[in-house]
N, C-alpha and C positions, 0 to 999 in steps of 0.2 A: 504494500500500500504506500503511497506518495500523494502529495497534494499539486495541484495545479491552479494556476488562475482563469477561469473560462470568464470572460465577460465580466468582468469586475469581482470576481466570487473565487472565493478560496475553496476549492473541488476536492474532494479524496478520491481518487481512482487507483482501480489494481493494475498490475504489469501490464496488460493488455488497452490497457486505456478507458477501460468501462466506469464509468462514475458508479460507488459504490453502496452511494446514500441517495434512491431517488427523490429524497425530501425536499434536498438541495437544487433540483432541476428548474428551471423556468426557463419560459420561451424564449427568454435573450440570451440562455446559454445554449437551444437549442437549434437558435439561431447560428451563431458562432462556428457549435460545432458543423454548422451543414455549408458554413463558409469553409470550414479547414476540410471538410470533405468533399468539398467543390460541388456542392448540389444545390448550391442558394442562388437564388431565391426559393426558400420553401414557398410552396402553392397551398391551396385550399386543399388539394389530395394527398400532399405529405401532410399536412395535419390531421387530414382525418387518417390517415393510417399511425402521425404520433398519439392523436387520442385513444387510438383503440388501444392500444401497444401501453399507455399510463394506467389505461381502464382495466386490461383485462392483467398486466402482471400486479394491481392493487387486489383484482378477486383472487386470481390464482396463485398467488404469492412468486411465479417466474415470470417471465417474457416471452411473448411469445412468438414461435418460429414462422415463419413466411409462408407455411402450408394455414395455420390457425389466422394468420392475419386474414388471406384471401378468402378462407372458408366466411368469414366473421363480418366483411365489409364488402364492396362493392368493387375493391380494389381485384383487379384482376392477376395473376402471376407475370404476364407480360408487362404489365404498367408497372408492380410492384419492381421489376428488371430498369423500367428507365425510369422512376423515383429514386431509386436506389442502386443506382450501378453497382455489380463487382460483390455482392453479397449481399443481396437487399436486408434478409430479417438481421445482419448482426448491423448494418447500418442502419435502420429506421429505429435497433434498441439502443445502440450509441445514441444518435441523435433526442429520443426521447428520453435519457439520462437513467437508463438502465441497464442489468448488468450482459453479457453476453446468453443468447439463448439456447439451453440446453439442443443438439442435438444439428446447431449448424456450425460448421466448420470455417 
């Protein structure tokens, strides 16, 4: 574990970069990070896929992986590909300031 500054905010995240505490997440860090991941400007459809992704590892206590995003939203696997280049579900739980999701690589 290490701290970082995301957007004015003193971050804890693990070796891998995941923020560790989503308590500490808000839209200006979520912002940031989709600057440093070169996806920004977030649109209305990366947010609605960061709301699902805050919504549902709050019920299910993980994050969830890119097949439960698509099942769960409107968001399609193909879209979730150009929202998310290059890993979509560990980028959209970065970006929504959670930890990496069991079961993607």
């Amino acid at each position: 574990m290490t701290t970082t500054m995301i957007a004015g905010h003193e971050i804890e995240i693990n070796d891998d970069g995941f923020m560790l505490n989503p308590d500490q997440w808000n839209p200006e860090i979520a912002n940031e990070l989709a600057v440093e991941a070169g996806i920004a400007p977030l649109t209305d459809r990366h947010w609605e896929v960061i709301d699902f992704c805050r919504r549902d590892n709050a019920e299910k206590g993980t994050p969830p992986g890119v097949r439960r995003i698509t099942k769960n939203t409107d968001v399609s696997m193909k879209e979730m590909y150009t929202l998310f280049p290059k890993g979509p579900g560990i980028l959209a739980a970065r970006v929504s300031g959670l930890t990496k999701p069991k079961g993607c690589i």
